[in-house]
N, C-alpha and C positions, 0 to 999 in steps of 0.2 A: 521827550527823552531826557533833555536838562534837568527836568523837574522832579524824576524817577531815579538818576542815576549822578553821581558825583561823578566831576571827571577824571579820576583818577580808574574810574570805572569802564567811562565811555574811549577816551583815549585809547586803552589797549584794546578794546572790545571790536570801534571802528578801525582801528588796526590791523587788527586780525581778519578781517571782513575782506580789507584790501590785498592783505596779503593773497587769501585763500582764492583772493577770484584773478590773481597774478598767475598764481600755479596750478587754477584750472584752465586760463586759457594762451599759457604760453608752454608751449612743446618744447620741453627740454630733455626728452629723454627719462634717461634713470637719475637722473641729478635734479636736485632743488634746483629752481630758475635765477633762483637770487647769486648761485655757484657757479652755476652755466654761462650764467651771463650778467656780468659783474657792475654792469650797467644800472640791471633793473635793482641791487643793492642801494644805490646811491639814490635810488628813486623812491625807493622805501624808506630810506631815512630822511629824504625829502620829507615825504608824505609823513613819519613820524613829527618831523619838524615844526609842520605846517599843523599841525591836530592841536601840538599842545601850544603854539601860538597862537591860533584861534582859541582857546580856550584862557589864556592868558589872558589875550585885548577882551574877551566877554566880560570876563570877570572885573578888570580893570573900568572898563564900562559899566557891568553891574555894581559897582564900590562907588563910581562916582552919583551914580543914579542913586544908590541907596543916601548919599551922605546931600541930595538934595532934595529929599523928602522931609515932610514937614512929621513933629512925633507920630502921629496916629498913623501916617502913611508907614514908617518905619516898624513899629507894632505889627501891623497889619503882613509885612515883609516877613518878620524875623515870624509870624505865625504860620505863614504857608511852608515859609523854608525848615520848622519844624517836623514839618508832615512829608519828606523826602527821605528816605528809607537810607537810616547810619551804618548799615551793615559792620554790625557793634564787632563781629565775631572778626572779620575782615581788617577792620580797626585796630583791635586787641595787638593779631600777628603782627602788625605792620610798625605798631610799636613796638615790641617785644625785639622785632627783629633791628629795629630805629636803635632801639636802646633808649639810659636816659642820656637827657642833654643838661649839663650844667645853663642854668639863665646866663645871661650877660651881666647882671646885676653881683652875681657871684662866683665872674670868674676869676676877679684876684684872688681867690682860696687857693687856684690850680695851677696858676702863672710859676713857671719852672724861674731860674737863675738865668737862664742862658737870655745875652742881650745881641742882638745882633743887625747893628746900623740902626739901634731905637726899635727893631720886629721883637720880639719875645714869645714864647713860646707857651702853649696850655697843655699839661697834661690830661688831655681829654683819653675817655675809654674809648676803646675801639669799639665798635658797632658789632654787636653778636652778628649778622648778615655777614660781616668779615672775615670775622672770628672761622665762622662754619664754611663760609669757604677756603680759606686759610686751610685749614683740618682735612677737608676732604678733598682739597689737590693732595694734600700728603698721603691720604689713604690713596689715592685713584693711581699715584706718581709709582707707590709700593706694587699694588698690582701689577702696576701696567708694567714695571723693572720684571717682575716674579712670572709674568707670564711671557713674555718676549724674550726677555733674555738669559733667565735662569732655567727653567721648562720649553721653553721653544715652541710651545702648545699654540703656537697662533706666529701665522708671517711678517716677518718685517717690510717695512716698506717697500724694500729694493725685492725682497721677493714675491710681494705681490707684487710691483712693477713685471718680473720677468714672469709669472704665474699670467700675468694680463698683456703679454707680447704674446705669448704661447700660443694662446685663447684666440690672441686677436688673428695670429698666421693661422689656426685651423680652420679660423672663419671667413678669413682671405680666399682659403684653398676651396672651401665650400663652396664660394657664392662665385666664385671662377669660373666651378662645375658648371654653374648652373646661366652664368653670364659669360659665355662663351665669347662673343663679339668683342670682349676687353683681351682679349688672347693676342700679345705683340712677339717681337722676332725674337725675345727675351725668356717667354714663357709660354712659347708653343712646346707640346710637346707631339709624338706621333699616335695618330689618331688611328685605334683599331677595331671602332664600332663597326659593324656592317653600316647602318644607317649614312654613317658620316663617310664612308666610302663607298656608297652608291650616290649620295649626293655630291662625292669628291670628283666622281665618274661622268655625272650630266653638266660639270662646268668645265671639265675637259673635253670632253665633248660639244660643246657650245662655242668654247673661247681657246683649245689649243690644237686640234686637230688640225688645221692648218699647217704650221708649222711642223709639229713633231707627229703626224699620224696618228689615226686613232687606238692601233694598237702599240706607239708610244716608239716604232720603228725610227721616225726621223724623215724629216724631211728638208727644209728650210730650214729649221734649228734642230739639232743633237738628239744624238739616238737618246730614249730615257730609260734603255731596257737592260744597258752592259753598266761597263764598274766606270767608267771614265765617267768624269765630272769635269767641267770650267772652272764654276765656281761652287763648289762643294757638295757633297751628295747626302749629306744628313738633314734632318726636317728645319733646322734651326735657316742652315744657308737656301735648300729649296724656300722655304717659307720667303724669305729675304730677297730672293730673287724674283719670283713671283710678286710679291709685295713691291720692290723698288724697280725692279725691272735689270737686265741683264747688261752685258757689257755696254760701252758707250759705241753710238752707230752700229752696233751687229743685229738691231729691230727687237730684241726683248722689251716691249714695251714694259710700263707699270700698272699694274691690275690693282693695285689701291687706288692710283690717280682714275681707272676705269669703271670704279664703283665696286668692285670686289669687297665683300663687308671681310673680315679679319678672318671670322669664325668659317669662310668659304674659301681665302687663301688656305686656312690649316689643313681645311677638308679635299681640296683639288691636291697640296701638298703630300698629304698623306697619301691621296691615292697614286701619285707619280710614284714615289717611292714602292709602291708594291707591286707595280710592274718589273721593278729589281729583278733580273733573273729568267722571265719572258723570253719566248720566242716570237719576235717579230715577223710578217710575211719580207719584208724587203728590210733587212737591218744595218742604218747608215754608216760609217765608216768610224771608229769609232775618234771621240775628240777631248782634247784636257788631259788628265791626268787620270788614273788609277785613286780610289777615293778608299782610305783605310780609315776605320772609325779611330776614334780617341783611343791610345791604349794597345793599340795592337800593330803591329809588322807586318809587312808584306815577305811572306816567304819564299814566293816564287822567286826564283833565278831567271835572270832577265836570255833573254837566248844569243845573245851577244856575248855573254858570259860562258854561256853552254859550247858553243861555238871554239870561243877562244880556250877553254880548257881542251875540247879535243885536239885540236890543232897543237897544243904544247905536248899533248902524250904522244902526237905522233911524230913530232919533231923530235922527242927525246927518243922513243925507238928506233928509228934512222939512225939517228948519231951512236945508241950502243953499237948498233948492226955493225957501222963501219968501222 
């Protein structure tokens, strides 16, 4: 391949070689590997490093080898190295792009005024490669102003930022659906498949009839069929208590420390809750408080209340009477 290709050839060639089989076999997703993972950057420019230092010491070795050849051996050299392919056209660009170079010989012509601790200055021409870049960040700078922020035709960063949080919570919510078992005391909500409450139904039946009966009457612990709640009667606090377990010493154990997977606290959880309202055969006495969702009042009048109002109407008709 040395003999076919200059190195300015081979260099980027085996380069690219290395690169392509980097990001055929490292999984990066949707991102270049070299972005992904900022590691493997430094290892390609290792490996750039290393190509043209290798190529450097050959050469430096090929130079001293050539210069202890005897003539004919040297003849013999610069005739093979003739027949390796100039890619003239390759060439050409690369100058064109280079520019010209003033010699050494004649750069007192271009040596500016300015003296500075004995350095001094050459006014050399910029390198067309420069030049054209130079130029086309100014064009690309125009656009990119013309389209972002005068037209609006395209998102700015912070809006695709929030465009790509959007994205990200729909695909959260998604794979939630579908990855049930990641379901905590945070983001359960109430479950009203049939499925998920028939199998809410055979872990109550397994693991709470004991305590609360199986039609949810009460036994050992709290009726689950009226409004009174201990410790709160919506999915989040059932889920919670079920999950952690109930007061201290009153025997609710914890059905997570019992192996209850998450997605089977939500589903037994769920089904407690829909016995709401049930008629019990033997229904326990009722315990806790009266449980009102978020949002809403209790409008019943307490009959204490009822009581002592009548009691005052009739205290006040007595007292007109006399």
């Amino acid at each position: 391949m040395k003999n076919l290709f200059p190195s300015y050839i081979r260099v980027p060639v085996v380069f690219f070689i290395i690169f392509g089989m980097v990001e055929y076999f490292v999984d990066s997703g949707d991102k270049p590997a070299f972005l992904e993972y900022p590691i493997i950057m430094l290892f390609l420019l290792l490996i750039l490093f290393v190509l043209i230092a290798i190529e450097g010491i050959v050469g430096a070795i090929e130079s001293v080898l050539f210069q202890s050849l005897d003539e004919a051996g040297k003849a013999r050299y610069i005739a093979n190295a003739s027949k390796v392919p100039q890619f003239k056209k390759l060439k050409a660009l690369y100058a064109k792009l280079k520019g010209d170079e003033t010699p050494i010989e004649e750069e007192h012509e271009i040596i500016l005024d300015h003296n500075y601790d004995g350095i001094k200055e050459l006014d050399n021409n910029l390198p067309p490669w420069w030049l054209y870049s130079w130029y086309a960040s100014m064009v690309f700078a125009a656009i990119y102003l013309f389209n972002f922020h005068v037209t609006g035709s395209s998102d700015t960063q912070y809006e695709e930022l929030d465009n790509e949080y959007a994205q990200a919570k729909i695909e959260i919510e998604a794979y939630k659906k579908t990855a049930k078992n990641l379901v905590d005391v945070n983001s359960v909500v109430l479950l009203t498949d049939a499925a998920d409450l028939s199998n809410g139904k055979k872990i109550f039946g397994a693991n709470c009839v004991a305590c609360h009966m199986a039609d949810g009457g009460g036994g050992i612990g709290p009726n689950l069929t009226d409004k009174y709640w201990i410790l709160g009667g919506d999915i989040k606090s059932v889920f919670r208590t079920i999950s952690e377990g109930g007061r201290s010493g009153k025997g609710m154990i914890s059905w997570k420390k019992e192996g209850l997977k998450p997605v089977e606290m939500a589903q037994v959880a769920s089904y407690v809750l829909s016995l709401q309202g049930t008629t019990p055969a033997s229904p326990k006495d009722p315990e806790g408080d009266i449980w009102q969702p978020e949002g809403t009042e209790d409008t019943t009048t307490p009959t204490e209340t009822i009581e002592t109002t009548e009691d005052l109407e009739i205290e006040e008709s007595v007292s007109m009477n006399n």
